[in-house]
N, C-alpha and C positions, 0 to 999 in steps of 0.2 A: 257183582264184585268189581272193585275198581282195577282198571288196568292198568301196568306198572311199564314204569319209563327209567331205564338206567340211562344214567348220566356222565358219562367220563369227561370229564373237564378235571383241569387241577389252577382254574385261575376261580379263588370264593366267589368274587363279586357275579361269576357268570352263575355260577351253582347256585346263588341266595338265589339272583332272578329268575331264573329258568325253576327252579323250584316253589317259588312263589306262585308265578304264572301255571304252572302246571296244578300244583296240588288244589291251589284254588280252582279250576275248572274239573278239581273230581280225582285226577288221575296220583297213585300212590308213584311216588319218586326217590329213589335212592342213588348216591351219586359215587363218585371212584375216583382215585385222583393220580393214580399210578398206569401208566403205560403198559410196564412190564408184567402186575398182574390183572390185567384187563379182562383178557380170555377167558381167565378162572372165573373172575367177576362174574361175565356174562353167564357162565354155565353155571353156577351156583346160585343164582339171582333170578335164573329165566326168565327175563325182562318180555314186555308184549313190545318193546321196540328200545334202540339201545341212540342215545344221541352221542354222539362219538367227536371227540376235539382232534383235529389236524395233529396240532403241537403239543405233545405232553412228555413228563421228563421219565426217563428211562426205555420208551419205545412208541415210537412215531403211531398215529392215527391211521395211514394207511399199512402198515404192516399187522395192523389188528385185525383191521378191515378183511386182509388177504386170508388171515388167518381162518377169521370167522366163515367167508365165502368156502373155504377149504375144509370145515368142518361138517358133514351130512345132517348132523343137529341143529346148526347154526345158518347155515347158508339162505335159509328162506328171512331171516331175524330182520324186521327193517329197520336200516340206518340211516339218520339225520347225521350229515359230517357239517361240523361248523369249526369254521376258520378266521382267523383273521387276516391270511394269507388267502385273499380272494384270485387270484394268478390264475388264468387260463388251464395253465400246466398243472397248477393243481388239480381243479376241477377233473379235465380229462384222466388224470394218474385215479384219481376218486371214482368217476364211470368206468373205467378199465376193470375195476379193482369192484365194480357191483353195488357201489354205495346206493340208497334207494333215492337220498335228495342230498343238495348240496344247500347250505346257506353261508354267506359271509356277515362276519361281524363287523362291525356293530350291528343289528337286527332289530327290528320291528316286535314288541311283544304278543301282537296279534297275526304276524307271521308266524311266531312257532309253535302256537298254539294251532294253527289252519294246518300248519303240516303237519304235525303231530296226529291231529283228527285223521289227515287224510293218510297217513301211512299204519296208523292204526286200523283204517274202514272205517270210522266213524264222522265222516266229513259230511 
């Protein structure tokens, strides 16, 4: 059975790609585009890995992030945070905060697919 990858972005252009690139190497992809119901997402969705945006409207990427780390269901879940806000400061708030990887955008299509594999186990 194919493994499913939630997608929280709320900008199309990254959702068409990343969805392109994923479903073509196999993997089922569903995307989200709200901050605020994120959480829910994830627990209704039970994603095999959740790639999570910095900047989304109604509640920021790392307060999801904490969320989820704070959750005994959620907490092992691996997250890809991708930003366009590549800042030091972020990254660190990001590791603090349990993220599994970090990537800034603009991105490589065969970067996120290698991470993907590898936070999946399938690298």
């Amino acid at each position: 059975m194919a493994k499913t990858v939630l997608l929280v972005e709320d900008e199309p252009n990254i959702v068409e790609a990343i969805g392109f690139i994923l479903s073509r190497s196999g993997y089922q992809v569903h995307s989200h585009g709200d901050g605020a119901t994120a959480v829910q997402t994830v627990r209704r969705e039970a994603p095999d890995m959740l790639i999570l945006d910095l900047m989304l409207p109604n509640r920021g990427g790392l307060d999801i992030l904490r969320d989820l780390r704070a959750d005994p269901d959620l907490k092992s879940l691996p997250v890809l945070m991708l930003t366009a806000r590549g800042q030091k400061k972020d990254r660190e708030q990001a590791e603090l905060f349990g993220v599994s990887a970090f990537m800034s955008k603009p991105f490589a299509n065969g970067d996120v697919l290698e991470r993907v594999r590898a936070l999946i186990g399938e690298a």
